[in-house]
C-alpha positions in Angstrom: -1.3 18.9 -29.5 -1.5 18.8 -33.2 -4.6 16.7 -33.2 -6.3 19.6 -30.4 -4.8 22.3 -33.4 -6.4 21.0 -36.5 -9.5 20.5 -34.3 -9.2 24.4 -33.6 -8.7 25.3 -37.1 -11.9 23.1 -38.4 -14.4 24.7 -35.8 -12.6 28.3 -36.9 -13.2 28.0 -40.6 -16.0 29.8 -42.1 -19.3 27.9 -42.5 -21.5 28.5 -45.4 -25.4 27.8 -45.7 -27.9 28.5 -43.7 -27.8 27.4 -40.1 -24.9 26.4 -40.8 -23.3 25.7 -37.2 -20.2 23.5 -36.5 -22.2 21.1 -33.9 -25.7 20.6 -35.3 -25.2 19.4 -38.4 -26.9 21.7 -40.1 -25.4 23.8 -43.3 -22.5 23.5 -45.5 -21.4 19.7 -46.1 -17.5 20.0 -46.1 -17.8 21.2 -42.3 -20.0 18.0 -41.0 -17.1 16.1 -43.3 -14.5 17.6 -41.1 -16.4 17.2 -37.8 -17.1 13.5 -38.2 -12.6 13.3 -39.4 -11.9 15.1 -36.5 -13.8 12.4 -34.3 -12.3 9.6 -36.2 -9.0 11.2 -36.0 -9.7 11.8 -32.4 -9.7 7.7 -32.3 -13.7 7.2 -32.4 -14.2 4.3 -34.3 -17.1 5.1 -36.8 -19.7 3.4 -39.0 -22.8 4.6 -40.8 -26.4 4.8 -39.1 -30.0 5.3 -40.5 -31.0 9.4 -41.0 -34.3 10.9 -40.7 -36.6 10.6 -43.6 -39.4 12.8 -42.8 -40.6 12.2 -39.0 -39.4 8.8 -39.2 -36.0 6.5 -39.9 -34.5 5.9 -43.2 -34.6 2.4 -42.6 -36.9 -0.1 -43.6 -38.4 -1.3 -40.2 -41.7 -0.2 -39.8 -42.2 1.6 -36.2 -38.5 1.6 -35.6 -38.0 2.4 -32.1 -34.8 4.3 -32.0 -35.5 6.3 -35.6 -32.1 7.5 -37.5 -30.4 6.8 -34.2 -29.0 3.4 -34.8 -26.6 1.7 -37.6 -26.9 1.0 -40.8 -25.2 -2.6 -41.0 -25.8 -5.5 -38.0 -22.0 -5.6 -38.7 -21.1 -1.9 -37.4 -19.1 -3.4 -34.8 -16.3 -4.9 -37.1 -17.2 -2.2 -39.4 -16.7 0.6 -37.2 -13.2 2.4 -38.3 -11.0 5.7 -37.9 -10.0 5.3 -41.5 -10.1 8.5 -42.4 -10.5 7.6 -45.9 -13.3 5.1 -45.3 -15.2 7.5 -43.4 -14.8 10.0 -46.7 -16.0 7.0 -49.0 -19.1 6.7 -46.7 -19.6 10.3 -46.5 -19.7 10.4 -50.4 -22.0 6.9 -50.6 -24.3 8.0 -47.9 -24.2 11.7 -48.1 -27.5 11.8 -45.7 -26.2 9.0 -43.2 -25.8 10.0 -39.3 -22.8 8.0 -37.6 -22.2 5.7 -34.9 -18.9 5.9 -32.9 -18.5 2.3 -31.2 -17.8 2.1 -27.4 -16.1 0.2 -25.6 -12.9 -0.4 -28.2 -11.3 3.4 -27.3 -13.9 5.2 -25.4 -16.6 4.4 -23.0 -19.7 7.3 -23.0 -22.0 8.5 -19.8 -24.8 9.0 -21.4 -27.5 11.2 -18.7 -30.4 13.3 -19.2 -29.5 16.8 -20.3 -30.5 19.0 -16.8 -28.5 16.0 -14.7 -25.3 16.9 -17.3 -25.5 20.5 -16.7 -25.8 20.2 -12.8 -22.8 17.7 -13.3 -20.8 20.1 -15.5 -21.4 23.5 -13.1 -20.1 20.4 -10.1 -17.4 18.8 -11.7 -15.9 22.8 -12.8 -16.7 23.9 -9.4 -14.6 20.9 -7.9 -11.5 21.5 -10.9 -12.1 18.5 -12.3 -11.5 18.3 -16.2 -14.2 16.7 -18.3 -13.7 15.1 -21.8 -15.5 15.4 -24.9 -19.1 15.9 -23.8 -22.1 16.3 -26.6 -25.7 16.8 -26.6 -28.2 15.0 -27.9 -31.4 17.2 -28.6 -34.4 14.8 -29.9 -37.3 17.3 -27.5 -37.5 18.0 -24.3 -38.3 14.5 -22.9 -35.1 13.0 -24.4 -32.9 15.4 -24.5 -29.6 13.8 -23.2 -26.3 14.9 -22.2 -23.4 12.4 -23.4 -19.7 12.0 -21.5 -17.1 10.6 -23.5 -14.3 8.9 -21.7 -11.7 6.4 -21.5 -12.6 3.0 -22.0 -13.0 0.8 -18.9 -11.4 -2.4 -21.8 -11.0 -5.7 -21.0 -10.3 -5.6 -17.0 -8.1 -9.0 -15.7 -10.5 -9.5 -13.1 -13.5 -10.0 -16.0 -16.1 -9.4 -12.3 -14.7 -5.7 -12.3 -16.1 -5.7 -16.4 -20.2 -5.6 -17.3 -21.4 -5.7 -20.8 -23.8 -2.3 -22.0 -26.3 -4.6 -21.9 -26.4 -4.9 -18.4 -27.1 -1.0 -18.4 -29.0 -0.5 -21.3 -29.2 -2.2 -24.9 -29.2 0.5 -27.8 -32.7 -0.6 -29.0 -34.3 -0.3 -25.2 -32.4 2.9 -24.2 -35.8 4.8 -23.6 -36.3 2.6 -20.5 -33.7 3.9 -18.8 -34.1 7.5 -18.1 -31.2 7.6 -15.6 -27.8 7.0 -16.4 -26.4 4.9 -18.9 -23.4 3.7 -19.6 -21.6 2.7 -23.0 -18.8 0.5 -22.9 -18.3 -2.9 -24.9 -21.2 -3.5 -26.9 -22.9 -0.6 -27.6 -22.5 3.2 -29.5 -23.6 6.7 -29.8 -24.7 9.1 -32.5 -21.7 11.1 -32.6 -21.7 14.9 -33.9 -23.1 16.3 -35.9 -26.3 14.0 -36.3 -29.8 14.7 -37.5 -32.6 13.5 -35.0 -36.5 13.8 -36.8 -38.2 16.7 -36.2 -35.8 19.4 -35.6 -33.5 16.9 -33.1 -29.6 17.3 -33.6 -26.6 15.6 -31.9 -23.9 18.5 -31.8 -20.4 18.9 -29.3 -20.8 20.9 -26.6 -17.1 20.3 -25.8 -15.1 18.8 -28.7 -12.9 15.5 -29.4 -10.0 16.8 -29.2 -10.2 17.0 -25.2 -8.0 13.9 -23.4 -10.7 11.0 -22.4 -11.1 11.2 -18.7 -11.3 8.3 -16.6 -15.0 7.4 -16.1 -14.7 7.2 -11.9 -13.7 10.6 -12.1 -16.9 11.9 -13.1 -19.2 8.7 -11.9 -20.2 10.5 -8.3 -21.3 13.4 -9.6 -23.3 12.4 -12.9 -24.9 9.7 -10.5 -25.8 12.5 -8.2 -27.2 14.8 -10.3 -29.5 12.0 -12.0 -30.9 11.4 -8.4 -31.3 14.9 -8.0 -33.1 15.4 -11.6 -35.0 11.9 -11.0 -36.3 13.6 -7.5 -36.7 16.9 -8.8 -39.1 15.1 -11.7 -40.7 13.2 -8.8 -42.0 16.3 -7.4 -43.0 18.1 -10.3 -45.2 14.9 -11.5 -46.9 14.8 -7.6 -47.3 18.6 -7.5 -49.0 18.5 -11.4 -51.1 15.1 -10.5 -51.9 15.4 -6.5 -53.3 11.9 -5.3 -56.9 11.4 -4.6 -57.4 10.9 -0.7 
């Protein structure tokens, strides 16, 4: 409850620049500080990642496929902390930085195209069911994704109930898999507030301070409305390009 309050008082407090929002990450730096605490504090492990620089990554790699959306260090998973007062030591050393959260050590993410999350969402309310954190991830309007946080699936005893992310997706290949993906041991998110290039953001449509929900809870229907949004897509791409006889 307390952790839910200070949450509620952060997103309450005045926010100074312009466009300054408490999701995008956009305006007043001392409200993006206490977004990124209040994730950390919500026990999302964080480390650093790359930012925009122009309409490309801050990073060194020429063509980087996944530009300012992946971390700084090969090391983020053993660097990836709730330290509050880490996380302020980066935020003062890397004042442009996005950050990672790490999944699979206290939350797993369901990570689905943005029009499949909303069908899930107006589902899963419809049905009662309570959904966790959820953010959205807004690169344009090819990309944009919709992203579940949840309890992690761990370690399970019988290791054939367990898969690796990269049996899913790897972070550096997520743009072949439009469907769903799945986050667990292995892998990461941008969390909020991020900067995407262009005019992209990473922002919480539901904030951290929700309980994690288990991930079967909400499997059925994000998997149903990504075959719904794949099929919908089908269609559109047959009615815009009718084959030749």
């Amino acid at each position: 409850m307390e952790r839910k309050g200070r949450f509620s008082q952060w997103l309450r407090r005045p926010r100074s620049g312009a466009g300054g929002e408490a999701g995008t990450g956009v305006g007043a730096g001392g409200a993006r500080e206490d977004l990124l605490l209040a994730a950390a504090a919500a026990g999302f492990p964080l480390a650093p990642a790359a930012h925009p620089s122009g309409y490309g990554c801050s990073c060194d790699r020429i063509g980087c496929p996944t530009p300012a959306r992946h971390p700084v260090s090969f090391a983020w998973q053993t660097q990836a902390t709730t330290d509050p007062e880490k996380v302020g030591q980066w935020l003062r050393s890397q004042p442009e930085a996005n950050f990672i959260t790490a999944t699979g050590i206290a939350h797993d993410v369901l990570d689905v195209p943005a029009d499949a999350g909303r069908l899930a969402l107006e589902r899963l309310g419809a049905a009662g069911v309570e959904v966790g954190p959820v953010a959205t991830s807004s690169a344009d309007l090819q990309q944009s994704r919709m992203l579940f946080f949840t309890a992690t699936r761990g370690t399970p005893e019988d290791e054939d109930e367990w898969w690796p992310c990269e049996l899913d997706c790897h972070p550096e290949t997520m743009d072949e898999h439009p469907g769903l993906r799945w986050h667990c041991r292995g892998s990461y998110v941008l969390v909020p507030p991020a900067r995407l290039p262009g005019d992209g953001h990473v922002a919480w449509l539901l904030g951290p301070e929700r309980p994690l929900p288990d991930p079967l809870t909400l499997l059925e229907a994000l998997t149903d409305a990504c075959a719904r949004f794949a099929g919908s897509e089908q269609e559109h791409h047959s009615a815009a390009w009718p084959m030749g006889r």
